[in-house]
N, C-alpha and C positions, 0 to 999 in steps of 0.2 A: 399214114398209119396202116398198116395191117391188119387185118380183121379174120375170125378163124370160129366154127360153127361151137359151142360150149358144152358138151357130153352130150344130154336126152334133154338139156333142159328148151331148147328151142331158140336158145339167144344168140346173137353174133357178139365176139368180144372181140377189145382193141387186143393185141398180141402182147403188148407193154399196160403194166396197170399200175396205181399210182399209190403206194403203199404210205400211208398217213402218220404212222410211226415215229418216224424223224424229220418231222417237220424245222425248218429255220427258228435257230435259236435267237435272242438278245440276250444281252446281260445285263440285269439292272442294279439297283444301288440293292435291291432284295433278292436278289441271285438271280440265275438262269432263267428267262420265260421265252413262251413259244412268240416270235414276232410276226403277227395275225397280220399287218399289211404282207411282209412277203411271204407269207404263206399263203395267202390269199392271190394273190398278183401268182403265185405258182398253180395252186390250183385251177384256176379259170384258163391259164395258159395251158395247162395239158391238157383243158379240154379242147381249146382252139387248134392244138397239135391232133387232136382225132382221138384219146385217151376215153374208153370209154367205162371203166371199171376203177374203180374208188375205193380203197379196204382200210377199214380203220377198226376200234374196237373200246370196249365199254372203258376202259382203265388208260389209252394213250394219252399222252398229256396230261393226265388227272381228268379225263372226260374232255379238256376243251376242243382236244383230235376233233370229235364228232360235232362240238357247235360252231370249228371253224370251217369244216367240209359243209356242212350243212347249211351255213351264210354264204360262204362260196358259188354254193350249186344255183342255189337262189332261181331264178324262175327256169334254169336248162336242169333242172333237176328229172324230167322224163330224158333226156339225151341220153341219160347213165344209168350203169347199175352202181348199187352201195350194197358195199358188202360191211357188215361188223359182226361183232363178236360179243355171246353170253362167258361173262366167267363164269367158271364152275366155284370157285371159291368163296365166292356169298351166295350161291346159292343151298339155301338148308332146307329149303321148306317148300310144300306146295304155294304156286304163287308167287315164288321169288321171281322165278323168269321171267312172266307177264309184267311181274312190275318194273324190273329189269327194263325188257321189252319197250314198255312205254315211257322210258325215262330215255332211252335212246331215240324213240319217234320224234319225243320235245327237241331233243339238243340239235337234233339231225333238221329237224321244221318240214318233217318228210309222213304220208301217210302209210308209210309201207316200206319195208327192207328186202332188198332183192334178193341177196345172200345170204341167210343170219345161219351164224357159226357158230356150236358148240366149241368153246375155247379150249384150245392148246391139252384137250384129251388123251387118254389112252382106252384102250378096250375096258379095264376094270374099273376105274376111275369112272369111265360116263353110265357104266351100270352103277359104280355105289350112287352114285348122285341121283340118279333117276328113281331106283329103290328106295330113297329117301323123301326125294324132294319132286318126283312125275313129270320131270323137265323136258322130258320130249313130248310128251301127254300135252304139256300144255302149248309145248311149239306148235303140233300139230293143230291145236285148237285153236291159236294165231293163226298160222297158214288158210284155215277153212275161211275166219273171218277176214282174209285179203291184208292182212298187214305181215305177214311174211310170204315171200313167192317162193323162196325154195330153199330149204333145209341145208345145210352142211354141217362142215367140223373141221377143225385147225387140227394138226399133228404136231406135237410132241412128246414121242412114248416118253416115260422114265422106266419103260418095266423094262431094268438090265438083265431079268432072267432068260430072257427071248426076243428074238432079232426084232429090231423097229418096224422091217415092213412086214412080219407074220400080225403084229397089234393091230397095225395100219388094217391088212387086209380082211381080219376081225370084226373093227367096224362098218369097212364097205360089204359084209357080207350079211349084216344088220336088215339091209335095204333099207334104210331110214333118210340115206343123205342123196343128193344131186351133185353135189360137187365136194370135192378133198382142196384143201389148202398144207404143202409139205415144204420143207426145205429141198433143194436139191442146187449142188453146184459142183463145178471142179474140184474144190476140196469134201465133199462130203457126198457120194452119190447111192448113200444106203437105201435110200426111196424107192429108187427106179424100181424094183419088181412088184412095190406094191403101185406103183403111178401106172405101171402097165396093167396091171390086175384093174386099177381102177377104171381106167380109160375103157378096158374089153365090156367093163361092166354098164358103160355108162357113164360113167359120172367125167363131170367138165376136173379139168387138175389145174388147179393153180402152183404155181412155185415160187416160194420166197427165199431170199436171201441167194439169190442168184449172183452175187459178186461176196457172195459169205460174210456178211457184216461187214463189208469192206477188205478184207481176207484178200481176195480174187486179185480186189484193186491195185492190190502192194504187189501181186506176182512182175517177180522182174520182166523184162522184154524176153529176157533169153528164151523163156519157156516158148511162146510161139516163133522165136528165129532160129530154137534149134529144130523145129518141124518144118520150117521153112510155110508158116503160116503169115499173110502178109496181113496188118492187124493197126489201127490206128491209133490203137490204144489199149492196157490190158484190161480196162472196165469193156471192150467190145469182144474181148477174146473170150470173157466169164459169158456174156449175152448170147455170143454165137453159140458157145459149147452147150449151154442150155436147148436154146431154140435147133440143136438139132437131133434134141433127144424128141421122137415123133407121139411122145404121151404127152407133154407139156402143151396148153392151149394158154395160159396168161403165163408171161412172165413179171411178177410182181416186183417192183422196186421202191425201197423206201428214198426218196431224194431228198437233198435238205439243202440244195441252193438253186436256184433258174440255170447254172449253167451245168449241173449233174442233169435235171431237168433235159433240159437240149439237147445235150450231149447224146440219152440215150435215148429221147426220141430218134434223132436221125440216123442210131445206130441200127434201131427197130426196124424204123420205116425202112430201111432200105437192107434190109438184114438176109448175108447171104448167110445160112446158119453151116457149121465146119463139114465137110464131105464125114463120110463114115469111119473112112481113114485115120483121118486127121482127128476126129474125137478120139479115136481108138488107139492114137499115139500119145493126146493127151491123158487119157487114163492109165494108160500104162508108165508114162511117167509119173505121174500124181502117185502108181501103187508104189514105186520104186521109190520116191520119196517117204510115201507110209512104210514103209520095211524099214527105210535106214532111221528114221525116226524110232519102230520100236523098239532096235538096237538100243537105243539111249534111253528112253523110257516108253515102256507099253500103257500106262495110266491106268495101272491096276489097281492103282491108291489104299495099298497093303500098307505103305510107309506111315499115311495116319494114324489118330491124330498125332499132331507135331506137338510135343511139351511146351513150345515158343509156340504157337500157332501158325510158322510159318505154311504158307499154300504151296509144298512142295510141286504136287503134282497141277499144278496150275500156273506155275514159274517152269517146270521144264517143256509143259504146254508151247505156252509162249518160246522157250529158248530153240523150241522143236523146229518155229514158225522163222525163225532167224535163223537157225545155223543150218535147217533138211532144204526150207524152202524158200528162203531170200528174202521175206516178209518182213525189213528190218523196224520200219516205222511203225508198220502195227502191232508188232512182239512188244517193241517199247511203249509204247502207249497201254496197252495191257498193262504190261507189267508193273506200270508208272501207277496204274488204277487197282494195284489186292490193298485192301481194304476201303475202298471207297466204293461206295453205292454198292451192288450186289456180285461183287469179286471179296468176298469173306478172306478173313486170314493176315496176315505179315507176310512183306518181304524177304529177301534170301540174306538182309543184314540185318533182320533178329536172329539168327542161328546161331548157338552157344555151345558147339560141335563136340554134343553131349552123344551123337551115335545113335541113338534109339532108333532112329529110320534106317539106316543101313543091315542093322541085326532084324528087319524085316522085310526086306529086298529082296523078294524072289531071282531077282537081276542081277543082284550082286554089285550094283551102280555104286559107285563111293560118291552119295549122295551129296555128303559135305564141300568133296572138291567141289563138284556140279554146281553147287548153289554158289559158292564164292565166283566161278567162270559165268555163272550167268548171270550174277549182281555185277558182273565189270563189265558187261556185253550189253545191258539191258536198260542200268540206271539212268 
């Protein structure tokens, strides 16, 4: 494993970190639960592979993320850092967070959080909350007393009035955090200027969803054999393209079997990250891909609401991911999942091609056809 210095904070981190997120499922006679042997038998293995950063957070698995990491660590619990996360969303009140706080120390069986994250914030969001409820007041008054070592915050702006990384760069200029947690990968690299801002500043950058929820992992082969990129696989092409952007220090991966596990160990360990070129041909096709995608829909989601509640612009999403950029299994799988769990809405065969979406189509998309070609392409 690779090891790489972490902003100002003083720490050395593995390059690959071990996102807790999607841990191994079972399916029982009472649905889906997380299966604590191989999650367990994975964890302690990434740590024997050299993995030395652990991120999980108050809400994965319904909390058990943190009491299976935390049984796992078990006495090499100094080996690592753990990183988790405060929600901002039960937090109301002064006090939330401490109590928060120590309900994570229990599940974890840990005295202390190396990284505790302000969750999945934006700039106005972590001021309402603090205005409210003194949630960094009281961070900091954990931190004095040794049960947190170093402050952060997760990124996920919603503020669509202004670009992702000026929110981003709002918070880092707070001075309040040590380290940033953001998305960044081949399909989404909106971050980079604030991961560079970050970096100049200080603070250690983590990066998640480095193969984009699995996104990366559907990109056909073509994409690295028309750059003449030699690649062993397209989850090492998503890793390399990361790890050679020079502001990334962890690369965060959520795993959810021993052999994704493996896999991107040895891709790490031995990781030649893409010459400057070869990122720079990757992104240039990736934007060439975004262009012809907006041709067919920009996702201005002017068309809402849909009288059927069809998820117009969340099926052409998907049909973007299949017909711009080769993604077939994952467009379908999407697509198979609007209305289940937190994909809202109906498919493109509740449409009753009543028109109303078309007559607000900036685009002028004859949405109706659209939706019956992406119900045959996608079902």
């Amino acid at each position: 494993m690779n090891y790489l210095p972490f902003g100002s904070t003083g720490k050395s981190v593995s390059r690959l970190g071990f996102g807790c997120m999607r841990l191994p499922m079972a399916f029982t006679k009472s649905g889906p639960q997380v299966d604590e042997q191989a999650a367990t038998a994975m964890l302690q293995r990434g740590l024997d592979l050299g993995i030395n950063y652990f991120d999980t957070a108050y809400f994965y698995h319904n909390g058990l993320s943190e009491r299976i990491l935390g049984a796992a660590l078990g006495k090499r619990r100094s080996e690592v850092n753990v990183a988790t996360k405060c929600p901002g969303n039960v937090v109301n009140k002064k006090g939330d967070l401490r109590r928060i706080l120590e309900e994570q120390l229990e599940r974890l069986s840990t005295g202390y959080i190396d990284f505790y994250h302000f969750h999945g914030i934006n700039y106005d969001e972590f001021q309402r909350i603090d205005a409210k409820a003194g949630w960094y007041e009281d961070a900091v008054k954990a931190k004095n007393e040794g049960l947190i070592k170093h402050i952060s915050f997760s990124f996920h702006s919603r503020d669509f009035q202004s670009p992702a990384p000026d929110d981003m760069m709002k918070l880092i200029d707070t001075g309040y955090f040590e380290s940033v947690l953001c998305q960044y990968n081949v399909l989404d690299q909106s971050n980079a200027p604030a991961m560079a801002y970050a970096k100049q500043k200080g603070l250690g950058v983590v990066v998640m969803g480095p193969l984009g929820g699995g996104r990366v992992s559907g990109l056909p082969a073509e994409v690295a054999a028309k750059l003449g990129i030699p690649v062993a696989a397209s989850a090492e092409l998503g890793l390399r393209f990361v790890a050679a952007n020079p502001n990334v220090d962890i690369i965060l991966s959520g795993m959810s079997s021993m052999e994704q596990l493996e896999q991107n160990c040895g891709f790490v360990s031995n990781l030649r990250p893409l010459s400057s070129s070869e990122a720079d041909g990757i992104t240039a096709m990736m934007q060439e891909n975004k262009r012809l995608s907006e041709l067919y829909c920009t996702g201005c989601n002017y068309c809402m609401p849909c009288p059927q509640e069809v998820n117009i612009p969340y099926i052409f999403q998907m049909m973007n991911y299949c017909k711009v950029y080769g993604i077939e299994e994952f467009a379908q799988n999407g697509y198979r999942g609007i209305g289940k769990g937190w994909i809202k809405g109906k498919n493109a065969d509740a449409c009753n091609q009543c028109g109303a979406c078309e007559k607000k189509c900036p685009q002028g998309i004859e949405i109706r056809k659209q939706l019956a070609e992406s119900h045959a392409a996608l079902r």
